[in-house]
Each structure stands twice: as structure tokens, then as C-alpha cells.
N, C-alpha and C positions, 0 to 999 in steps of 0.2 A: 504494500500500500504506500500511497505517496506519503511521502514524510518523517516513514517509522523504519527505515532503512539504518541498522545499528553498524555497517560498515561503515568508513568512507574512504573511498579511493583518493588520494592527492595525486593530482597533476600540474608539474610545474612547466612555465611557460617563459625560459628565461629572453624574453623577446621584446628588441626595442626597435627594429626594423620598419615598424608601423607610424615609429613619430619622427618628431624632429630632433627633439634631444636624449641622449647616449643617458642610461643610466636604467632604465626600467627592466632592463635584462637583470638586473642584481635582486630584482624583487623578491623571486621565490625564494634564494636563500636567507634577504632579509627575515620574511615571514615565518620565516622556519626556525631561524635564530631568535627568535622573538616570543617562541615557544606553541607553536601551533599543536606540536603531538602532543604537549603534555596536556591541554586547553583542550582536545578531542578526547583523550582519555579518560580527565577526569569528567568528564560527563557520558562515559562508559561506552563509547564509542570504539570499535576497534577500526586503528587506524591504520590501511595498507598506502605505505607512502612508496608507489612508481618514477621517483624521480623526476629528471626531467627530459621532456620533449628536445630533439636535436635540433639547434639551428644552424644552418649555413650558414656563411660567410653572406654576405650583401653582393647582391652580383653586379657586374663591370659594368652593366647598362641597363636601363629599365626604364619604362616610359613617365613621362615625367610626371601623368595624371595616376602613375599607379605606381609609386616609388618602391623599390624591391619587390615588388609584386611576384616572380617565382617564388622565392625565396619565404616568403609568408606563405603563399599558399600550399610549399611542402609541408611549412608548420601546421597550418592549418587541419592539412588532408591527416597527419599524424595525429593530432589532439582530436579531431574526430572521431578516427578512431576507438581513441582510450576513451574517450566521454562512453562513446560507442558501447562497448566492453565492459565500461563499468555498470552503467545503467540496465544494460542487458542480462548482468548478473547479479543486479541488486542491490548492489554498493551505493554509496553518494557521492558521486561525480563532484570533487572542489577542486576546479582548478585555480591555481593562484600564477599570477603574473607580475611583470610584462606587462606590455602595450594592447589597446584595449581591442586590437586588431584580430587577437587570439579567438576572440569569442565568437566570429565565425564558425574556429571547428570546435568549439564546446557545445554552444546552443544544436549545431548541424546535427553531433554525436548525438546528444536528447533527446532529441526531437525524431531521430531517425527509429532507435531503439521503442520507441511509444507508438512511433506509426506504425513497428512491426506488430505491434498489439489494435492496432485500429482506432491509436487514440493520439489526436492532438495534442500540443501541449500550450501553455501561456507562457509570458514573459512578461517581466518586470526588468525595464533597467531605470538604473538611478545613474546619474551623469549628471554633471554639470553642462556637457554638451549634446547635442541632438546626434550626432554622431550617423546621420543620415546621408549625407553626401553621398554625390556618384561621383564617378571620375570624368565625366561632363561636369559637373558643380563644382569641386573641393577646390580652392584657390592653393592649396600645398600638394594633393596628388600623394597626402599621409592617408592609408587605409587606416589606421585607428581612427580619422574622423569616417569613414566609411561603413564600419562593421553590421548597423544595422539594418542600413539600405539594403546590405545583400542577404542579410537574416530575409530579411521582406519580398522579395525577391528580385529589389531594384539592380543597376549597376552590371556591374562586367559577371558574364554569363561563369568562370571558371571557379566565380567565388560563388554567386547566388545559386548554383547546385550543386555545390559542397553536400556528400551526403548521396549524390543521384537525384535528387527532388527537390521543388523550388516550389513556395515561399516555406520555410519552415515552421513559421506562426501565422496564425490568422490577426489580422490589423485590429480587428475585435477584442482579441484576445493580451493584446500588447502596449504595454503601459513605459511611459517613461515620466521618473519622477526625479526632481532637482535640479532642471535646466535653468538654466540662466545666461548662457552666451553660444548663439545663434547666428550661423553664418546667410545673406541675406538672402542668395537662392536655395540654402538648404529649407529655410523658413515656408520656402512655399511648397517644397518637396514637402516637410511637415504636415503641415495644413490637407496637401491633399493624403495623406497618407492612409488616415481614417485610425489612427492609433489614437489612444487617449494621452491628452500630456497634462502633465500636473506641475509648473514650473513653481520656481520659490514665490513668486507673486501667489499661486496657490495656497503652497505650503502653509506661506505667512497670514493668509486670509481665513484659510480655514482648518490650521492646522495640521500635524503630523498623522494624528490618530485616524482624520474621517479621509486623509487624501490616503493613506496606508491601506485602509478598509475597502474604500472605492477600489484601487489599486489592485488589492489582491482577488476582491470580488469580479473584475473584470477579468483577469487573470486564469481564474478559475473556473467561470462560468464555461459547461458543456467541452472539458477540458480534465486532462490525467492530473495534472498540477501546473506547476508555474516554477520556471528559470530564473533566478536573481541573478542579475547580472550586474556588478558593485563595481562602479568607479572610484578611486579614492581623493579624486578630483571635486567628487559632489560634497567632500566634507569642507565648512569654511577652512584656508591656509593658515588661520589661527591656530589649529587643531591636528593640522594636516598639510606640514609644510612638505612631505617628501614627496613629491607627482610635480610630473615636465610642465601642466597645463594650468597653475594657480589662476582662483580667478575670484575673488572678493564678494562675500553674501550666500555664503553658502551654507549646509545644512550643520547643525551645533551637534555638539558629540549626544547630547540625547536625543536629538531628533531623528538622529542615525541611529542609536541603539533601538528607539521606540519603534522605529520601522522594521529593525531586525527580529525584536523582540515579539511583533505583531504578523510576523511571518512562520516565527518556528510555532506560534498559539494557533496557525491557521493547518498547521499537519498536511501541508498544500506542497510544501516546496521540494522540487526533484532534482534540483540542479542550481550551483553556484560557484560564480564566478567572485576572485577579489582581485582589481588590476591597476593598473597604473604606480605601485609604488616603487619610488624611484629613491634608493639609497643616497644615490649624490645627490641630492635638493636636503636631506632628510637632518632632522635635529634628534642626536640620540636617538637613534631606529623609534621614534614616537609615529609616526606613523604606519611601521610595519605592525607595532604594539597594536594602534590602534587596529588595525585591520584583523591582527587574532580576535579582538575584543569582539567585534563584527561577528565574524566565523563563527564562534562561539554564541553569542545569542542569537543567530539563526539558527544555530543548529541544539538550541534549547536550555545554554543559559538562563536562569532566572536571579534574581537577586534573590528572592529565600525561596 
């Protein structure tokens, strides 16, 4: 059943291919160092940690709208895979990264292992960006602003059927919550996309708890469960200095827990992504810290 899965598989994703700046490939040993096994254990989790995903070298040429673009997408077809393999075995798929580009072949993995049961699944991503571009729109031609265009099945055809099958989520079923800085034609890709967005002007308006709820209920509706997919960009840089993409008004360390918190209570969640933390930005691994914190109350933390 979705949510009650006492394995979890670790999949790391040491990948910064996808952005602009060097450093997000350190993530998954940050988070590791930080003490993610011992944080899964005690809350009686056995934890099968797979290491990490192999990345290539960044290759000699690569179009300018789809920067390393091989090169990602071997990681991709890999991490699919393992998402793949975990789910299909009943584990819980966490992969940690890396660049938010990865989550191509997590979500692909999920989504593919649920279809072989005849059941879609939902998605939840939190970002501080929309993360929607195609490589017509993106003004950098960085697939970590792309990942979920192709989840959706927008964009260049070798990533958007990742998996054999295209879209991997229904637009219905797919929630992005804590944007705040929106590129001006990705904005309209938005809009039409038909996904729900919950931006901090939300948040702020009407809270963590009923945008969380809305959020997961959209998510879940006529659905196996629901994907988080955790930037650590969406957390304000007060909180959360170590990621490439700081960006001012962002979500507070409890509005972050509260959403994580109101996830592991929904016995919904099949799969989770924690990405972007980026050791060289980072103040005393506090943001890798934070990001076990995260892991942990989604995956059933409570304070008593």
C-alpha cells in the first residue's frame, strides 16, 4: 500500500550537469554525512542504500538549448531504472541529489512501475521555480529548469519518454507549490499547462496547512499516491543557504516541515525526491541537515 512501505531504497544522484553552477554533484554525500541512515533507522525503516548513479564527464558539444543533454539523459535512463526496481519491489524510492534535472528519471521510474499495475500516479513538486521550460523557452538551455515540462510531456521527445511512455502525470493530478521566480514565457507555458500552482502569494494568503491539503488532495485524487519532489531552493536562503539558485521569500523551516509533516499523515506518498543541495554555497552542511530533517518527517517523523 502506498505509504506503508518499511524499506527505503537510497538513490544518489551526484549531478550538476543540469545547472549553471558546479557544486550540486556533492549533494548526496553531503546528505549522507548529515546522517540520513541513522534518521531512517530510527524511525525503523530499513534502509538499502544503492549508492550512486554514474555520471559522465560533460560532453565536448551539446546544443546550446539542451546543455549536456547526453550526458543527463544517461543519468536519467539509469535513475529510472533504480526508481524502477525499487518501486516494483516495494521499497521507497528516495533519491537524493544533485541538480533538479534528475527527477526526470525518478518520477519516469514511479510512474512506470504503477502503470504496470494500471494505476497513475500524482505529483507534488515544491520549487521555488516552475521548472517548466522547453528548450524553445529556457533563456540558459539548463535542463534542471526543464524537468517538468518533460515529466508533462512537453519538450524534447528523448527526455519526455523516458520510461517508453509520455506524459507520466496527469496535469490534474500535478501540483507545484512555493514558486516564486518565473521565467516570462515559461509563465505562459504555466498557465496553459492545467496543473495546479500554489505560489508563496498562496502560501502567504492562505497558509501552509489548507495549500498542503488542497495539494495532496489533488494529488491523490483517482491516483496510487503522489511523488514529492523537494527542491531545496523553495526553502527561504535564511534557512537554506547551500543550492546554486537562492532566491529571497521563501518557505520558513516550519512551513516546510508542516508540508512534510502533512504528507507522511496522508499515507499517500510513493516516491521522493530531495535536490539541489549544493555543499559549496553551504554554511556548516545546514542545509544538507536541513534536508534529512525533511526526509524524515515525510517519511513519518512526528514531534511526540
Amino acid at each position: 500500500m502506498p505509504g506503508t512501505a518499511k524499506r527505503v531504497r537510497v538513490l544518489g544522484v551526484p549531478l550538476d550537469l543540469g545547472a549553471s553552477k558546479q557544486g550540486a554533484s556533492g549533494g548526496p554525500a553531503a546528505i549522507r554525512l548529515a546522517g540520513l541512515a541513522s534518521a531512517l533507522e530510527n524511525l525503523n525503516y530499513t534502509v538499502q542504500d544503492h549508492g550512486d548513479v554514474d555520471v559522465p564527464p560533460a560532453p565536448a558539444k551539446s546544443p546550446k538549448n539542451l546543455r549536456n543533454a547526453s550526458a543527463i539523459l544517461k543519468v536519467c535512463k539509469e535513475l529510472e531504472r533504480g526508481a524502477y526496481d525499487a518501486a516494483r519491489s516495494g521499497a521507497f524510492p528516495l533519491t537524493i541529489g544533485g541538480d533538479h534535472s534528475l527527477a526526470m528519471g525518478s518520477v519516469s521510474g514511479v510512474a512506470r512501475a504503477w502503470r504496470e499495475k494500471e494505476q497513475p500516479i500524482g505529483l507534488i513538486w515544491v520549487d521555488a521555480h516552475a521548472d517548466i521550460n522547453t528548450p524553445q523557452t529556457s533563456p540558459s538551455g539548463n535542463l534542471h529548469g526543464m524537468p517538468l515540462a518533460h515529466i508533462l510531456g512537453l519538450g524534447h521527445k528523448d527526455f519526455a519518454k523516458l520510461g517508453g511512455f509520455s506524459p507520466k502525470v496527469r496535469p490534474e493530478n500535478t501540483c507545484l507549490i512555493g514558486v516564486r521566480d518565473v521565467d516570462k514565457e515559461e509563465a505562459v507555458i504555466l498557465r496553459k499547462s492545467g496543473i495546479r500552482v500554489f505560489s508563496m502569494t498562496e502560501v502567504d494568503t492562505y497558509g501552509m496547512a489548507a495549500v498542503a491539503q488542497q495539494a495532496i488532495a489533488a494529488a491523490s485524487e483517482g491516483t496510487a499516491g503522489f511523488h514529492l519532489s523537494f527542491d531545496v531552493d523553495v526553502v527561504d536562503p535564511a534557512m537554506a543557504p547551500g543550492t546554486g539558485t537562492l532566491k529571497r521569500g521563501g518557505l520558513t523551516y516550519r512551513e516546510a516541515q508542516l508540508l512534510m509533516e502533512l504528507t507522511a499523515a496522508s499515507k499517500k506518498l510513493i516516491g521522493l525526491d530531495l535536490v539541489e543541495v549544493n555543499p559549496l554555497e553551504d554554511v556548516q552542511n545546514w542545509t544538507a541537515v536541513l534536508g534529512v530533517e525533511l526526509i524524515a518527517s515525510a517519511l513519518g517523523k512526528r514531534i511526540y
